[in-house]
N, CA, C and O atoms as CSV, one atom per row, in Angstrom:
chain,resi,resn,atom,element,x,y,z
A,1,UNK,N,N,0.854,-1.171,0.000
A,1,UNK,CA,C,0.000,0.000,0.000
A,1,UNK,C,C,0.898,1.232,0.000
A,1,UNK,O,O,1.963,1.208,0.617
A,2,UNK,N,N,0.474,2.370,-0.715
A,2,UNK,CA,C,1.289,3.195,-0.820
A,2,UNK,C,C,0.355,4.332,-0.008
A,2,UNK,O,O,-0.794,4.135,0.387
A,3,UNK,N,N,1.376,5.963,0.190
A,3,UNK,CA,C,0.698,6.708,0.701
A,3,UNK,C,C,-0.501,7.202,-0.106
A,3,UNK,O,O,-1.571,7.289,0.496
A,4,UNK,N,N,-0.452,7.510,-1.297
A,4,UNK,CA,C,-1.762,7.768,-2.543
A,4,UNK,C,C,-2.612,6.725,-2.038
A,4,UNK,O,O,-3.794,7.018,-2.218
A,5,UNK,N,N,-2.467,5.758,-1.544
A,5,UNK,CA,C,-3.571,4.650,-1.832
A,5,UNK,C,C,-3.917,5.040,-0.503
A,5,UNK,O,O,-5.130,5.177,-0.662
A,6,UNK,N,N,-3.713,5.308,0.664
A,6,UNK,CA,C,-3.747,5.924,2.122
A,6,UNK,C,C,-5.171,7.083,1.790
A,6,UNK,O,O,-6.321,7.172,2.220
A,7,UNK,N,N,-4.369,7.814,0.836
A,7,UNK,CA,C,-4.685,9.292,0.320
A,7,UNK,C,C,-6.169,8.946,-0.020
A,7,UNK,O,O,-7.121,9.502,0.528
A,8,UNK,N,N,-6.275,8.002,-0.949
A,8,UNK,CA,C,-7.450,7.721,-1.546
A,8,UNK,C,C,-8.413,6.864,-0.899
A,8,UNK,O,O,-9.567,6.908,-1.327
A,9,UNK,N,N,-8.158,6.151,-0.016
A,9,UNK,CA,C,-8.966,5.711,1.001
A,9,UNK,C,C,-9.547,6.555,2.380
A,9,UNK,O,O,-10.413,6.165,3.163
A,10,UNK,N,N,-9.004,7.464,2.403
A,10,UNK,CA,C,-9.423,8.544,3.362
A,10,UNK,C,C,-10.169,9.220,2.810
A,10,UNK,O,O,-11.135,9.585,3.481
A,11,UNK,N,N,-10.082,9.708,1.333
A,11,UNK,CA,C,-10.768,10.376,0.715
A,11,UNK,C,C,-12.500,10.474,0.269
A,11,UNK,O,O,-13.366,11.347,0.317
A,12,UNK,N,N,-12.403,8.826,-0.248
A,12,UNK,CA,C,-13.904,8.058,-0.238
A,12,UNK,C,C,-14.452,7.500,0.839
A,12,UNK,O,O,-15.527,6.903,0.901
A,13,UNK,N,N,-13.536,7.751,1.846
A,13,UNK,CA,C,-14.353,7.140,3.344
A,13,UNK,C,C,-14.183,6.241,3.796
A,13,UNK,O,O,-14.743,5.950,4.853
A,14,UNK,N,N,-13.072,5.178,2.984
A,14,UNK,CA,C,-13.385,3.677,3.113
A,14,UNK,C,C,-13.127,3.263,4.416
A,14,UNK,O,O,-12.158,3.818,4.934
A,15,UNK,N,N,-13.791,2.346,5.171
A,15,UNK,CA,C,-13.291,1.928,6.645
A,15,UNK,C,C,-12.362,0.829,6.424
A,15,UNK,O,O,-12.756,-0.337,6.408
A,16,UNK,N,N,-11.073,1.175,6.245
A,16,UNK,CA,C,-10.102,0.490,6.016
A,16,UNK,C,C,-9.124,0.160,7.599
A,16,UNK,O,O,-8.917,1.073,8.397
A,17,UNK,N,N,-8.779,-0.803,7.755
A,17,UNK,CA,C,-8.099,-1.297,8.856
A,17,UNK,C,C,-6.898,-1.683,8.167
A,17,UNK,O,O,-6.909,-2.683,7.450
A,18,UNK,N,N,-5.435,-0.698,8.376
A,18,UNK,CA,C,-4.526,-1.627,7.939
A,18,UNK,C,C,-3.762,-2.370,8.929
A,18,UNK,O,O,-3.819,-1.944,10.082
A,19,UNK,N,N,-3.106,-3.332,8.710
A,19,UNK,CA,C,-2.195,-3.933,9.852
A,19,UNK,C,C,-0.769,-3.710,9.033
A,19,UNK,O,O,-0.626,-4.252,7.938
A,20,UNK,N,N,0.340,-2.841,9.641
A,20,UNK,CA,C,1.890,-2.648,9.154
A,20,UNK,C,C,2.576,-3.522,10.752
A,20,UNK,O,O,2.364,-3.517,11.965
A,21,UNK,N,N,3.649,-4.318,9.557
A,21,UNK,CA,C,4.863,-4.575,10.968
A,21,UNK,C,C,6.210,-4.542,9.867
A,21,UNK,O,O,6.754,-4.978,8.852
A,22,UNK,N,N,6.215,-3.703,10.927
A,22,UNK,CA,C,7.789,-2.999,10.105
A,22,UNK,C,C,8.890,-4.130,10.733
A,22,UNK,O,O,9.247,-4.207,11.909
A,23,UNK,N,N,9.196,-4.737,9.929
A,23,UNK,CA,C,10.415,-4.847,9.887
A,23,UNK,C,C,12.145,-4.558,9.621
A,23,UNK,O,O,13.212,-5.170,9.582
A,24,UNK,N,N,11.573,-3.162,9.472
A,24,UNK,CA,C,13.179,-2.554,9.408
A,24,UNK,C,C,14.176,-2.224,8.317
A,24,UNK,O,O,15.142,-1.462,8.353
A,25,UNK,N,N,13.589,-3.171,7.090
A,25,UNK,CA,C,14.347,-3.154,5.740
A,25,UNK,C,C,13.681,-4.237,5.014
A,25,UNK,O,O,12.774,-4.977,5.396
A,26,UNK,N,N,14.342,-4.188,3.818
A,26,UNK,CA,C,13.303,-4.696,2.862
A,26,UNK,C,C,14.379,-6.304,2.969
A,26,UNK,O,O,15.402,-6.562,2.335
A,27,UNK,N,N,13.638,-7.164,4.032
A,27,UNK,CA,C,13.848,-8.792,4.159
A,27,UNK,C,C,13.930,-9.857,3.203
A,27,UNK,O,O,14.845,-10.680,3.203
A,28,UNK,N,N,12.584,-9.840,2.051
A,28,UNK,CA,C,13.475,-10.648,1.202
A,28,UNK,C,C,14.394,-10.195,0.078
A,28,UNK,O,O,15.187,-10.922,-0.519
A,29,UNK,N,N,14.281,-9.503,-0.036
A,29,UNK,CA,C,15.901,-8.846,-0.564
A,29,UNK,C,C,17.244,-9.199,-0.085
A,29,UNK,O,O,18.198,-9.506,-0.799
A,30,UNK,N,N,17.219,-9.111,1.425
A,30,UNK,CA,C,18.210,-9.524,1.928
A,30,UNK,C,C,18.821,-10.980,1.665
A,30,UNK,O,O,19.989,-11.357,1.581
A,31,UNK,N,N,17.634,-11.640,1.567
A,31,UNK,CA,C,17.667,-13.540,1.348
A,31,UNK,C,C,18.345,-13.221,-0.007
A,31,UNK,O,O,19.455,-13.686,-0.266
A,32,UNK,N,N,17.854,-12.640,-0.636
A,32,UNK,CA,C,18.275,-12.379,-2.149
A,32,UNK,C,C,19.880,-12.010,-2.327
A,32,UNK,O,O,20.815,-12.721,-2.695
A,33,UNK,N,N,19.839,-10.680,-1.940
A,33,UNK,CA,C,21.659,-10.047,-1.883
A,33,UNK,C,C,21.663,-9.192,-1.008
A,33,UNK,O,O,21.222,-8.047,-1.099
A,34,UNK,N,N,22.289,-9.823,0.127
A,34,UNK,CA,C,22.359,-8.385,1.674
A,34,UNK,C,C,23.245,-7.284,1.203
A,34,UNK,O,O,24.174,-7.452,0.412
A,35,UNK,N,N,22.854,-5.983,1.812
A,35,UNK,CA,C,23.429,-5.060,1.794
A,35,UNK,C,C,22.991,-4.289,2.359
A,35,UNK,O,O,21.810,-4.407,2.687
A,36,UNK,N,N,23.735,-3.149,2.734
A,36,UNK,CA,C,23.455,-1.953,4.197
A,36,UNK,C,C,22.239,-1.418,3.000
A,36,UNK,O,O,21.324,-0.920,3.656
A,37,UNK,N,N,21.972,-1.359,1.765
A,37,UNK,CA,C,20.998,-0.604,0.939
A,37,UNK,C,C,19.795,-1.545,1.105
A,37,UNK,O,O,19.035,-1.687,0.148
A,38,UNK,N,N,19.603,-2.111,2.107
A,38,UNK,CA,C,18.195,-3.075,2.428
A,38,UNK,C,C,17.665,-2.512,3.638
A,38,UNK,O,O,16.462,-2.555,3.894
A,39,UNK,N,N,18.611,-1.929,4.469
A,39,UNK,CA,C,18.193,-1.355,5.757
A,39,UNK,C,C,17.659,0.079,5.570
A,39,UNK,O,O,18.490,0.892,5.167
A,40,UNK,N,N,16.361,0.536,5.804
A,40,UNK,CA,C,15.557,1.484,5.496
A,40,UNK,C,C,15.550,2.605,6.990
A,40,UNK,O,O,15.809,2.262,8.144
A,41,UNK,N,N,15.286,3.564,6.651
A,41,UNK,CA,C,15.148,4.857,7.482
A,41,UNK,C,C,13.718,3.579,8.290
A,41,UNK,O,O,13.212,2.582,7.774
A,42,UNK,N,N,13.503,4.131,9.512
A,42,UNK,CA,C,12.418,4.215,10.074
A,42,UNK,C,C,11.419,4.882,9.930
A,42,UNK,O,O,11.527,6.085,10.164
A,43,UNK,N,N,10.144,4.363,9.511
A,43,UNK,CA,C,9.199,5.847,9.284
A,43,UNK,C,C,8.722,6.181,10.474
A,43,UNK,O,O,9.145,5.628,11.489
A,44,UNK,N,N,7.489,7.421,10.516
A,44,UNK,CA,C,6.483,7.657,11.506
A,44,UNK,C,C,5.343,6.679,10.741
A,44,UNK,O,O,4.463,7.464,10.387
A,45,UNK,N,N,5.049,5.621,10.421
A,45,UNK,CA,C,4.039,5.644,9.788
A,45,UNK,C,C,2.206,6.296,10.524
A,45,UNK,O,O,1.289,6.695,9.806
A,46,UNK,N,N,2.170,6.210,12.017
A,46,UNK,CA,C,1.036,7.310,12.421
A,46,UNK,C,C,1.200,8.413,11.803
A,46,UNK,O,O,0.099,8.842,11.456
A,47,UNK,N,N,2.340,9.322,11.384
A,47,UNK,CA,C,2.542,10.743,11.464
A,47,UNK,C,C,2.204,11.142,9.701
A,47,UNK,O,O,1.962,12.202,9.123
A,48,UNK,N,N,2.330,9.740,9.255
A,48,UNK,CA,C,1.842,9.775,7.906
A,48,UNK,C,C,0.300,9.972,8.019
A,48,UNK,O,O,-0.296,11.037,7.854
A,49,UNK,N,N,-0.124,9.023,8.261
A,49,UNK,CA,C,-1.727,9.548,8.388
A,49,UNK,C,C,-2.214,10.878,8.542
A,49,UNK,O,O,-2.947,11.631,7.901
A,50,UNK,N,N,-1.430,10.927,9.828
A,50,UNK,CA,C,-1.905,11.955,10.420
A,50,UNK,C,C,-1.849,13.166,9.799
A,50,UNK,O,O,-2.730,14.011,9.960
A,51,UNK,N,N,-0.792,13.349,9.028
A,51,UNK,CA,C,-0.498,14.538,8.249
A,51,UNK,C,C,-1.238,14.740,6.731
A,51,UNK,O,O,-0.999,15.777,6.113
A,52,UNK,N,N,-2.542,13.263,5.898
A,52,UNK,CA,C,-2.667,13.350,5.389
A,52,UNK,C,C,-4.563,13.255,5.567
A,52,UNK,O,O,-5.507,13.590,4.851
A,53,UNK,N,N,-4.471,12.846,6.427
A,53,UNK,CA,C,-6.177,12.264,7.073
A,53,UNK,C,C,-7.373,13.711,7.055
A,53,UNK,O,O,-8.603,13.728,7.063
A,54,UNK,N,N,-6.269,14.899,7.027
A,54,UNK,CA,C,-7.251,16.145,7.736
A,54,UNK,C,C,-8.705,16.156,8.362
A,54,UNK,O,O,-9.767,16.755,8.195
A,55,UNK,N,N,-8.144,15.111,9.221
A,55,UNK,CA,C,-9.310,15.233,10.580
A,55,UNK,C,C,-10.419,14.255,10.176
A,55,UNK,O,O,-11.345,13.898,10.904
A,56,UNK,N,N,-10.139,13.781,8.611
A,56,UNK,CA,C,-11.293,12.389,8.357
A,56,UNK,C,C,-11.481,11.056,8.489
A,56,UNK,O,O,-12.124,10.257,7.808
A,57,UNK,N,N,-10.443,10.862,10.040
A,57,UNK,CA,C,-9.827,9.713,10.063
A,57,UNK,C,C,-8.949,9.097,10.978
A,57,UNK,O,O,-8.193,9.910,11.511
A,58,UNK,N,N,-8.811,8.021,11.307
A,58,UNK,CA,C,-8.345,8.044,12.551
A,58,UNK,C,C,-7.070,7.020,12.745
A,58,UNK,O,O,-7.208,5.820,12.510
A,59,UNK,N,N,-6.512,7.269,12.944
A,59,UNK,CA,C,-5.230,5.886,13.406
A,59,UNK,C,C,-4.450,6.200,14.730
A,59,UNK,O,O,-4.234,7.221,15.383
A,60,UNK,N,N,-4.148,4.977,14.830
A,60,UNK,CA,C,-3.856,4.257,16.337
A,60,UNK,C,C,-2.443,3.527,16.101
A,60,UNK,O,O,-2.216,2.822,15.118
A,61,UNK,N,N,-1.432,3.812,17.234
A,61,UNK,CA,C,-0.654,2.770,17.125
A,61,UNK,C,C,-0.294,2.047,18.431
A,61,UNK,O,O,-0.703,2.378,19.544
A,62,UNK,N,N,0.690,0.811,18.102
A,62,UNK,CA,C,1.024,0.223,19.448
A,62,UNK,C,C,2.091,-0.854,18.945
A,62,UNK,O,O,2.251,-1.469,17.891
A,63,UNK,N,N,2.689,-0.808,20.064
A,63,UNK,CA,C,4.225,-1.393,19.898
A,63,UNK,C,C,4.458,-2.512,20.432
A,63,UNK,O,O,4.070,-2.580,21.598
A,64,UNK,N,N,4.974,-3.475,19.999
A,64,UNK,CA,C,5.150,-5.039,20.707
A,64,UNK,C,C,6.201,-5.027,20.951
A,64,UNK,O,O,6.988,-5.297,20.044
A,65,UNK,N,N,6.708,-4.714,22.272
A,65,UNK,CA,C,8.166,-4.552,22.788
A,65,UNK,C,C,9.225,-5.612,22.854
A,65,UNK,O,O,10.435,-5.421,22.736
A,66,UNK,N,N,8.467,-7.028,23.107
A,66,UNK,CA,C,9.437,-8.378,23.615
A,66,UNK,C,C,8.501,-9.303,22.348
A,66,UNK,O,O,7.690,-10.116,22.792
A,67,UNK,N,N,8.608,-9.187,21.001
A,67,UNK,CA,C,7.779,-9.825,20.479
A,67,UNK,C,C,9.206,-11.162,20.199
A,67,UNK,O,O,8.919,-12.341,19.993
A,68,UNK,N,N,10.440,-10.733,20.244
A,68,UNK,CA,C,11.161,-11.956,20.007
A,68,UNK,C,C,10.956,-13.003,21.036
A,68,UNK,O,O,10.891,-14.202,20.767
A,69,UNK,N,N,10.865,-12.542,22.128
A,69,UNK,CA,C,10.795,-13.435,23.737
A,69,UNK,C,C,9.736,-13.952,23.313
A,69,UNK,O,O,9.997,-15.087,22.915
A,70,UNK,N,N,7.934,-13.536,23.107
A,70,UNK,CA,C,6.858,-14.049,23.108
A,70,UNK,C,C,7.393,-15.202,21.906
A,70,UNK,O,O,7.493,-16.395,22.193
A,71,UNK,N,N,7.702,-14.691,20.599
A,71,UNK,CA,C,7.842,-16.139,19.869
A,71,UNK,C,C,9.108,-17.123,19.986
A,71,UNK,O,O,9.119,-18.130,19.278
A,72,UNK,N,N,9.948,-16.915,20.674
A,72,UNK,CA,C,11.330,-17.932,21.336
A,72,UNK,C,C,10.493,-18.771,22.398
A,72,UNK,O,O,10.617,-19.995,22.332
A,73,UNK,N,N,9.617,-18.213,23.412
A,73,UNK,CA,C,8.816,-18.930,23.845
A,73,UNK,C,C,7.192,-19.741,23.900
A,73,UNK,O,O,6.416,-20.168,24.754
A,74,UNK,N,N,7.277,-19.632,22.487
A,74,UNK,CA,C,5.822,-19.959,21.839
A,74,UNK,C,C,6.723,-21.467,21.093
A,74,UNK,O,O,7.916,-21.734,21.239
A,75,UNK,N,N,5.700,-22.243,20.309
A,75,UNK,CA,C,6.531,-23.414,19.377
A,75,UNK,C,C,6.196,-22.363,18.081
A,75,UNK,O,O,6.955,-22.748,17.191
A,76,UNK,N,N,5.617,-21.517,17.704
A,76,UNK,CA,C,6.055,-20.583,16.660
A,76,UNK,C,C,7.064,-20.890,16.120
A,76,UNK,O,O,7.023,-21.457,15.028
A,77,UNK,N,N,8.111,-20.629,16.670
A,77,UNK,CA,C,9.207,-20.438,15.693
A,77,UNK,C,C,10.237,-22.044,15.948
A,77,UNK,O,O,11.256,-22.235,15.284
């Protein structure tokens, strides 16, 4: 999803729920050919919204602090 597509879903109203988990850089690439040019800036992605929503819209965030611990101790992984 891009920000236009953000843009355009705010626009027509749509009640869109996205789910983002950043992982930090673009991963299968890395499987592909590592390089420091896989590791990406961090966004705001709230601050994106927020700066494009003008008040028609709402987002929320929240952070999974120990998500490696929860799946090292799950059979997950």
């Amino acid at each position: 999803v891009t920000a236009q597509d953000v843009s355009t879903m705010l626009r027509y109203g749509q009640k869109t729920i996205i789910f983002l988990i950043n992982n930090g850089g673009y991963t299968i690439e890395v499987e592909i050919h590592d390089g420091p040019y896989n590791v990406i800036k961090n966004w705001n992605y709230t601050g994106l919204v927020d700066a494009i929503h003008n008040g028609e819209g709402n987002c929320w965030t929240t952070k999974v602090i120990k998500i490696l611990y929860i799946l090292l101790k799950t059979s997950f992984c």
